[in-house]
Structure formats: C-alpha cells, structure tokens
PDB file of N, CA, C and O in Angstrom:
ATOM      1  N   UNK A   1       7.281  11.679  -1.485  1.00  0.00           N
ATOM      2  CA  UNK A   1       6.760  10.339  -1.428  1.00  0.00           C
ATOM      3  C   UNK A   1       7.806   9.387  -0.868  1.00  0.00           C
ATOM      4  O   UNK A   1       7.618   8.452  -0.090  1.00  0.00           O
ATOM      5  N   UNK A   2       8.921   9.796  -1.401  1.00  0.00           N
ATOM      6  CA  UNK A   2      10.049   8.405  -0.476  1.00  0.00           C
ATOM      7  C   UNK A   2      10.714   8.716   0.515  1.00  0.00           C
ATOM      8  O   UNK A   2      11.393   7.823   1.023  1.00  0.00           O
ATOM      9  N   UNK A   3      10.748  10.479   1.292  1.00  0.00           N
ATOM     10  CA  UNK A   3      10.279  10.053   2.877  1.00  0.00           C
ATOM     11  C   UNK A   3       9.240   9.552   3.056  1.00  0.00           C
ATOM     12  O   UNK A   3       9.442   8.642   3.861  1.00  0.00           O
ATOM     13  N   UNK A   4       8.504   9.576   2.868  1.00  0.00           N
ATOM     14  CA  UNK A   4       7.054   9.640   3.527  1.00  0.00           C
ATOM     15  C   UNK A   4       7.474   7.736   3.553  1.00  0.00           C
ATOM     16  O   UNK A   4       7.753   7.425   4.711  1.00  0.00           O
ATOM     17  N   UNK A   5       7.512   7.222   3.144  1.00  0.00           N
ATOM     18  CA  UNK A   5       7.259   6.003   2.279  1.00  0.00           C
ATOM     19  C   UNK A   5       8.604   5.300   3.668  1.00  0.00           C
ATOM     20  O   UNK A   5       8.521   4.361   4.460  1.00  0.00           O
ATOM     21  N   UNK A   6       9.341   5.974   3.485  1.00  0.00           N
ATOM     22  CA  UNK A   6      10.638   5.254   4.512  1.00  0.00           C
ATOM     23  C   UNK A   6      10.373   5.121   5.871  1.00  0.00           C
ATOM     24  O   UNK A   6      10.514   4.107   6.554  1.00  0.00           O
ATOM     25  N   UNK A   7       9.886   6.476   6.295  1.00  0.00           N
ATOM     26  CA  UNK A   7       9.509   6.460   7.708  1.00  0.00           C
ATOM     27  C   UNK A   7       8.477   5.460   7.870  1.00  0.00           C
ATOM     28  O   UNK A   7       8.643   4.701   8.825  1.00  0.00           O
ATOM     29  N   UNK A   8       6.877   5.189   6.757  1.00  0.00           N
ATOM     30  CA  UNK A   8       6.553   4.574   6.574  1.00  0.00           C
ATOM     31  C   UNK A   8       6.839   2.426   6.717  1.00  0.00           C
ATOM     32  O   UNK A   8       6.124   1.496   7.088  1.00  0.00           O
ATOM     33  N   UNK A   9       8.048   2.533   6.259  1.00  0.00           N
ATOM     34  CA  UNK A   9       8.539   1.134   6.255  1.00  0.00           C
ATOM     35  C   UNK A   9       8.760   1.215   8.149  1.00  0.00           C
ATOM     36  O   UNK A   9       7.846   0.525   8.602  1.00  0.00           O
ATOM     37  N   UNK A  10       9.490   1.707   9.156  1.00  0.00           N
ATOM     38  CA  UNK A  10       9.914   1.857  10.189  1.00  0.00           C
ATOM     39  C   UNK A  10      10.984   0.336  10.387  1.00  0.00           C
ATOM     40  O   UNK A  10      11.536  -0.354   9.530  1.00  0.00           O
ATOM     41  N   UNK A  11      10.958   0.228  11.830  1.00  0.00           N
ATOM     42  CA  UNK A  11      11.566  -0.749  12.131  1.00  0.00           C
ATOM     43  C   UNK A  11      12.534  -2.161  10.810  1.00  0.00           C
ATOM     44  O   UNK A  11      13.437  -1.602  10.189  1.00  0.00           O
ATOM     45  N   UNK A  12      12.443  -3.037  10.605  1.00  0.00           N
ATOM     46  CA  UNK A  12      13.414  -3.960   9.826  1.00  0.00           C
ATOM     47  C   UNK A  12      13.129  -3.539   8.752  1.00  0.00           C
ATOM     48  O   UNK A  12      14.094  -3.306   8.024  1.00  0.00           O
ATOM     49  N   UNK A  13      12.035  -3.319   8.306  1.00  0.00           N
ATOM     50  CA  UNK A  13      11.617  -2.804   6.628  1.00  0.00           C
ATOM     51  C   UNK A  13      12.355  -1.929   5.999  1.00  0.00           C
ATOM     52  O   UNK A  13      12.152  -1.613   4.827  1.00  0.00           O
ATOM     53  N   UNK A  14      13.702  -1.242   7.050  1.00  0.00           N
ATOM     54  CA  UNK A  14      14.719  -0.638   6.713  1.00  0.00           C
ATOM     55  C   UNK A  14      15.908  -1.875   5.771  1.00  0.00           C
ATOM     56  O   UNK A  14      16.469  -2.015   4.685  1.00  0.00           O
ATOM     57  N   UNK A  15      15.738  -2.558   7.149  1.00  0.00           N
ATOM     58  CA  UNK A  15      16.853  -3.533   6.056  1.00  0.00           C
ATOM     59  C   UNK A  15      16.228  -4.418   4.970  1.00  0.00           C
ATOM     60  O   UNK A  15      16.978  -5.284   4.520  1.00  0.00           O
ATOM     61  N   UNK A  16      14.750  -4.340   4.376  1.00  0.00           N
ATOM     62  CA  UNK A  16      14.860  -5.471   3.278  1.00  0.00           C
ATOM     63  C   UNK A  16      12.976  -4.742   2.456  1.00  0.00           C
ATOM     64  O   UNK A  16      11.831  -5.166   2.300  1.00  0.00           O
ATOM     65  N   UNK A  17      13.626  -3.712   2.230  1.00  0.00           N
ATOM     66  CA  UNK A  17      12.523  -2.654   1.503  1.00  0.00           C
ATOM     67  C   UNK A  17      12.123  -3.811   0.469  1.00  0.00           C
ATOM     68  O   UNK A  17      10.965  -3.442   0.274  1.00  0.00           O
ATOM     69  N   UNK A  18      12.212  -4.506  -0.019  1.00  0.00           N
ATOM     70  CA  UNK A  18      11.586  -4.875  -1.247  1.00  0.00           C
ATOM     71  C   UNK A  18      10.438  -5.833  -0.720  1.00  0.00           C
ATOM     72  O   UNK A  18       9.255  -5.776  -1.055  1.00  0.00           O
ATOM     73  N   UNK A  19      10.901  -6.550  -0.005  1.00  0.00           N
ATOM     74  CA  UNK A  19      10.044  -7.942   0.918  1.00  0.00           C
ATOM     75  C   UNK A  19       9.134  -6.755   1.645  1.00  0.00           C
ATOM     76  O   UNK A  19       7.995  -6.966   1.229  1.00  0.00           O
ATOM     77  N   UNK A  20       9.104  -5.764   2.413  1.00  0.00           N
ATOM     78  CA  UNK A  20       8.260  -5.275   2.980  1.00  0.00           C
ATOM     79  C   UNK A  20       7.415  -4.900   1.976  1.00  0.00           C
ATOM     80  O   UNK A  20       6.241  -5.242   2.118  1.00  0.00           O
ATOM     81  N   UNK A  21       7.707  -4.295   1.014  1.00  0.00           N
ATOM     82  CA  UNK A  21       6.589  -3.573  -0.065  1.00  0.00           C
ATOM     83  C   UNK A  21       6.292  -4.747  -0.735  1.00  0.00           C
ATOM     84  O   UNK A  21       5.610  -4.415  -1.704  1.00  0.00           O
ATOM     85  N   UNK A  22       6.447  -5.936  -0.725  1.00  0.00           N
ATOM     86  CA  UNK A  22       5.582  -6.808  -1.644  1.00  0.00           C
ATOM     87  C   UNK A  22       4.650  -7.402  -0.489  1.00  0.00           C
ATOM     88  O   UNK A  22       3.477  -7.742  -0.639  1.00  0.00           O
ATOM     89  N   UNK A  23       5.335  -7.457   0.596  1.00  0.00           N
ATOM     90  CA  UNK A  23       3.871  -8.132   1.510  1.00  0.00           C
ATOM     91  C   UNK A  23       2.986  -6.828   2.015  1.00  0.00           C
ATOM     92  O   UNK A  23       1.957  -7.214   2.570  1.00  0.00           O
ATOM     93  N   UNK A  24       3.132  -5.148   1.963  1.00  0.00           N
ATOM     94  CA  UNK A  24       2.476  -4.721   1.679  1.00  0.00           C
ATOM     95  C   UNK A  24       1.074  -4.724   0.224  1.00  0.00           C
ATOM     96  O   UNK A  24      -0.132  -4.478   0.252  1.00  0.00           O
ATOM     97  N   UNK A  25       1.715  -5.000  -0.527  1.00  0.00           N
ATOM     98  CA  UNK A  25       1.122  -5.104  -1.816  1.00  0.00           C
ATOM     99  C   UNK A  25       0.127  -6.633  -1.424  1.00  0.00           C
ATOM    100  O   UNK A  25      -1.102  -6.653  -1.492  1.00  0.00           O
ATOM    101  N   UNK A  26       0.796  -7.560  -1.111  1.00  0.00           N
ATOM    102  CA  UNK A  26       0.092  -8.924  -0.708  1.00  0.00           C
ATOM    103  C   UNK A  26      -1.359  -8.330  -0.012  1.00  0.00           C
ATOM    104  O   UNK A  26      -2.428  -8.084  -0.570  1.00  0.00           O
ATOM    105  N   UNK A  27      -1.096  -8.240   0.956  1.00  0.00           N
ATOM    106  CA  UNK A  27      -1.781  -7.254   2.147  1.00  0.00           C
ATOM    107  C   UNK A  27      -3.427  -6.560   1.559  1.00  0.00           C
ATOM    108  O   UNK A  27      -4.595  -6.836   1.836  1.00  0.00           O
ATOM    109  N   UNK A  28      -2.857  -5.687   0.759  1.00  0.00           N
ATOM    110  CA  UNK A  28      -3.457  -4.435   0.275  1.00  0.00           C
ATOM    111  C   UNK A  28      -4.515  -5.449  -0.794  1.00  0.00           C
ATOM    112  O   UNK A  28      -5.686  -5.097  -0.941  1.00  0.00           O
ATOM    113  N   UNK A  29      -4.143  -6.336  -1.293  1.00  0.00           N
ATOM    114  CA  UNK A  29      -4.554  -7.315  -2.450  1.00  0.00           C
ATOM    115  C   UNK A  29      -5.840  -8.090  -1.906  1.00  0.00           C
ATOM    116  O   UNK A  29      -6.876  -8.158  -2.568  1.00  0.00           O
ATOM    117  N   UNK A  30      -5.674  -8.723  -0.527  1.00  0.00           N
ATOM    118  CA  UNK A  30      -5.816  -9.602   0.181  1.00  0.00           C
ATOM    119  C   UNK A  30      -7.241  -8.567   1.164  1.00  0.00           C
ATOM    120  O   UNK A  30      -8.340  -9.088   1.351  1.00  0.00           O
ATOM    121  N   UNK A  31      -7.014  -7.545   1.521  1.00  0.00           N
ATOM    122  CA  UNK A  31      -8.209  -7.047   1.985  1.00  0.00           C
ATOM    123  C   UNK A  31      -8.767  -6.323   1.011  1.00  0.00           C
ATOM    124  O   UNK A  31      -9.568  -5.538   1.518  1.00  0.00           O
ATOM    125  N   UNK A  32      -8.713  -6.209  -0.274  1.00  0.00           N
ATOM    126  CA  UNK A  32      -9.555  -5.478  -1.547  1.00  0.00           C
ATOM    127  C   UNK A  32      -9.917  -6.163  -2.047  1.00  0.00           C
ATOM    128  O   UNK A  32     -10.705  -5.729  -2.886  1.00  0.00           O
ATOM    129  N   UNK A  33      -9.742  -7.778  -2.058  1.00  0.00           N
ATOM    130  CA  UNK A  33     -10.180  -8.857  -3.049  1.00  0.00           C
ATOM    131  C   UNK A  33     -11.236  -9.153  -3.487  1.00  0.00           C
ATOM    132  O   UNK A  33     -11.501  -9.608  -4.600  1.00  0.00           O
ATOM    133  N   UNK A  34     -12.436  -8.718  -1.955  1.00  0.00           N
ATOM    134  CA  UNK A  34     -13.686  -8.950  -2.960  1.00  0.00           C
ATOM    135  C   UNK A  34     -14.644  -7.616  -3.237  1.00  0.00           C
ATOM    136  O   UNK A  34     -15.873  -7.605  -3.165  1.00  0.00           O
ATOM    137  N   UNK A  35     -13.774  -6.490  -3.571  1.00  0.00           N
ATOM    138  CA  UNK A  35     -14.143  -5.443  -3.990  1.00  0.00           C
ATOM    139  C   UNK A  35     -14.264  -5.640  -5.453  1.00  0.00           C
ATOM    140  O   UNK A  35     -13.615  -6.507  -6.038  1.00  0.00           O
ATOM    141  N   UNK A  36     -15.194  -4.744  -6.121  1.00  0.00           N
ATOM    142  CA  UNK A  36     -14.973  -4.615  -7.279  1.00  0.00           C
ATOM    143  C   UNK A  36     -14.009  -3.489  -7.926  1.00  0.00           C
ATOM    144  O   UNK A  36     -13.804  -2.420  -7.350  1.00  0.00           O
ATOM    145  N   UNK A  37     -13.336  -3.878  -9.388  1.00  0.00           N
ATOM    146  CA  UNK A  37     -12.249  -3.218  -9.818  1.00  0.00           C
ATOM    147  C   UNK A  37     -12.145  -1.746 -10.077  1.00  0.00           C
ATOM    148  O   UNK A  37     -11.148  -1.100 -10.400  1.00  0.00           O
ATOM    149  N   UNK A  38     -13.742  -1.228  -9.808  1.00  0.00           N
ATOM    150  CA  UNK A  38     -13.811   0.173 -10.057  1.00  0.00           C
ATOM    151  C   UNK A  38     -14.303   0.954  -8.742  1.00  0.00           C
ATOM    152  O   UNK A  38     -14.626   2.137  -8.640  1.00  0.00           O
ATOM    153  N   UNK A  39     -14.262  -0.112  -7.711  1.00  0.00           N
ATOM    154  CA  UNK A  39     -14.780   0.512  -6.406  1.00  0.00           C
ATOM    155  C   UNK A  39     -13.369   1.281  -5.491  1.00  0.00           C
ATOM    156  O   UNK A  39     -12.373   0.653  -5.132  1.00  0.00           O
ATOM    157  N   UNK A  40     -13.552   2.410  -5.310  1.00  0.00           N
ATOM    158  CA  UNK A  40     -12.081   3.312  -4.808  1.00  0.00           C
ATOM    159  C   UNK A  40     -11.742   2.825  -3.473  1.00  0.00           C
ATOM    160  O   UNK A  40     -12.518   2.605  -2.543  1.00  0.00           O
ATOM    161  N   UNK A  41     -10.381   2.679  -3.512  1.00  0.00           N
ATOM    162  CA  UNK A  41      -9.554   2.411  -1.926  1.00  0.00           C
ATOM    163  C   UNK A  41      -8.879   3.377  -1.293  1.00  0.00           C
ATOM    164  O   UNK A  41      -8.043   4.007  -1.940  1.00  0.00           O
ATOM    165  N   UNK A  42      -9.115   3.697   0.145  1.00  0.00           N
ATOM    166  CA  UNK A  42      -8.209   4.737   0.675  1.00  0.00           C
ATOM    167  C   UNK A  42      -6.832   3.916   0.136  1.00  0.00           C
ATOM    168  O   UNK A  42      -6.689   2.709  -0.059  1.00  0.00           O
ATOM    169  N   UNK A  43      -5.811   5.101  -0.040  1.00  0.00           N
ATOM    170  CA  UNK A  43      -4.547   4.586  -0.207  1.00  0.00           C
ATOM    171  C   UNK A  43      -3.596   6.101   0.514  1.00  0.00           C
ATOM    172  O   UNK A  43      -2.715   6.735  -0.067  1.00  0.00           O
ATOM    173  N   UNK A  44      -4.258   6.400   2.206  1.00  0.00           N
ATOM    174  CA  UNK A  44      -3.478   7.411   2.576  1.00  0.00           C
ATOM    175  C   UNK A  44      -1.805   7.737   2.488  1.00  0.00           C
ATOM    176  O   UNK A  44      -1.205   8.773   2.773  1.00  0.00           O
ATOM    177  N   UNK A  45      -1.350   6.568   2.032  1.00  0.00           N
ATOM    178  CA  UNK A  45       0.561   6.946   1.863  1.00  0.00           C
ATOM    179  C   UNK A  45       0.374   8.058   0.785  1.00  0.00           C
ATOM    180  O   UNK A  45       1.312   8.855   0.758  1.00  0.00           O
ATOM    181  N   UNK A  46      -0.456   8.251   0.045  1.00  0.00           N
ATOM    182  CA  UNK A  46      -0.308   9.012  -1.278  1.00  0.00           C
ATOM    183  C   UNK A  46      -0.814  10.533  -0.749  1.00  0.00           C
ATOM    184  O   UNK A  46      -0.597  11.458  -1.532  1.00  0.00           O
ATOM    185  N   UNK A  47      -1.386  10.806   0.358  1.00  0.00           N
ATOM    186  CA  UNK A  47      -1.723  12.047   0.854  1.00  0.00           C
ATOM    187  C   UNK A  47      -3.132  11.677   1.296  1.00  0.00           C
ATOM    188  O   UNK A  47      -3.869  10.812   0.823  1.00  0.00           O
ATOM    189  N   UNK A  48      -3.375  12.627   2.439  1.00  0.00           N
ATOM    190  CA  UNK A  48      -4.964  12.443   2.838  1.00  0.00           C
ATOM    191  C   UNK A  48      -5.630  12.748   1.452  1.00  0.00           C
ATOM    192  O   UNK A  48      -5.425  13.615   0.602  1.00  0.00           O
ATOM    193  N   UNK A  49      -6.614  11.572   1.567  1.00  0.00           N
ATOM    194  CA  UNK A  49      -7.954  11.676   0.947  1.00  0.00           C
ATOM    195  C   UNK A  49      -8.038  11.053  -0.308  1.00  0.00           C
ATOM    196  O   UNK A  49      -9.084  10.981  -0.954  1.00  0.00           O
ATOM    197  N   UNK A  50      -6.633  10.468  -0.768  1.00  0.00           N
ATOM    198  CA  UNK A  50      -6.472   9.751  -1.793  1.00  0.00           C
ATOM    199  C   UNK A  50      -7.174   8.427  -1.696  1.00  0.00           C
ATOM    200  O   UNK A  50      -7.346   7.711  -0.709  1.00  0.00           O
ATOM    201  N   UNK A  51      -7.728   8.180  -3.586  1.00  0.00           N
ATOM    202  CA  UNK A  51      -8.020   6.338  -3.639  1.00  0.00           C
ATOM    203  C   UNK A  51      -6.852   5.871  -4.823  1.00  0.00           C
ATOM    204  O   UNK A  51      -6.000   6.285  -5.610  1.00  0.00           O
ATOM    205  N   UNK A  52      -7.297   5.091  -4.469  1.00  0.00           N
ATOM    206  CA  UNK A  52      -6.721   4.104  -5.755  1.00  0.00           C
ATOM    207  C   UNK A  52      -7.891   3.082  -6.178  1.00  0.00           C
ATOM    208  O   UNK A  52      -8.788   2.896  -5.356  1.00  0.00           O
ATOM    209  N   UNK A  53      -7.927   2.491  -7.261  1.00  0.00           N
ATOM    210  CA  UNK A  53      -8.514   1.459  -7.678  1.00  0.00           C
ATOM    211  C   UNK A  53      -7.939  -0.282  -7.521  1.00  0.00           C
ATOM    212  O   UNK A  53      -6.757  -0.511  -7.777  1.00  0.00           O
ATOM    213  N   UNK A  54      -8.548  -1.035  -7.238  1.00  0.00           N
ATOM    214  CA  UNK A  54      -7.713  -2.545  -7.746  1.00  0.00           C
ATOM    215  C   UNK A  54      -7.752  -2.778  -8.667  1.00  0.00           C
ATOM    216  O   UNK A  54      -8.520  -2.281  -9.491  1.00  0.00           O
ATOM    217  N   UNK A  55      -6.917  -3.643  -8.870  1.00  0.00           N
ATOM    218  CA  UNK A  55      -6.465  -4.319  -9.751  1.00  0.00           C
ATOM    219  C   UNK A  55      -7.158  -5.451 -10.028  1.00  0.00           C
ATOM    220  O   UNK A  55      -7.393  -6.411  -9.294  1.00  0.00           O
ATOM    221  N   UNK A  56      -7.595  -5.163 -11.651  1.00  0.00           N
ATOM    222  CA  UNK A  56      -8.372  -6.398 -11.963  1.00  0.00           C
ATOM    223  C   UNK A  56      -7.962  -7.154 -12.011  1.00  0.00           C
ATOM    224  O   UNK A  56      -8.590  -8.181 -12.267  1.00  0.00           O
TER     225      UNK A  56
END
C-alpha cells in the first residue's frame, strides 16, 4: 500500500505528502457528498475492485 500510494502521490506530492493526502481526502469528500452514507465508492488505490463507504 505505501508504494503503491507514493508512486501514487507523483510529481511535488513528494515534497509535502500530508497537504496532498488531505486535498485528496477534500476531493474524494467533495465528489461523494451527495451520495448516501451506505452507497459504495470505487476507492481503486486499495486494489482493483475495491469500495469504500462515506463518511457520514
């Protein structure tokens, strides 16, 4: 998961991993918002075919 996750970040997200993964998280928040909390999200960083749920 934290290759996957690094190569993932690419370019500057090398130098300031934390700011990239919270405006990922922003992001991810921001196009699920008017989903409901039990409706599943691709979340492919975790492996093909994975969901996740939002956050209520």
């Amino acid at each position: 998961m934290n290759a996957k996750s690094i190569h993932l970040l690419g370019g500057d997200g090398h130098a300031r991993p934390g700011g990239c993964v919270a405006e990922r998280d922003e992001m991810f928040l921001r196009v699920t918002g008017g989903l409901a909390p039990d409706t599943p999200a691709n979340v492919p960083w975790y492996g093909q075919g994975s969901t996740t749920r939002r956050p209520p």
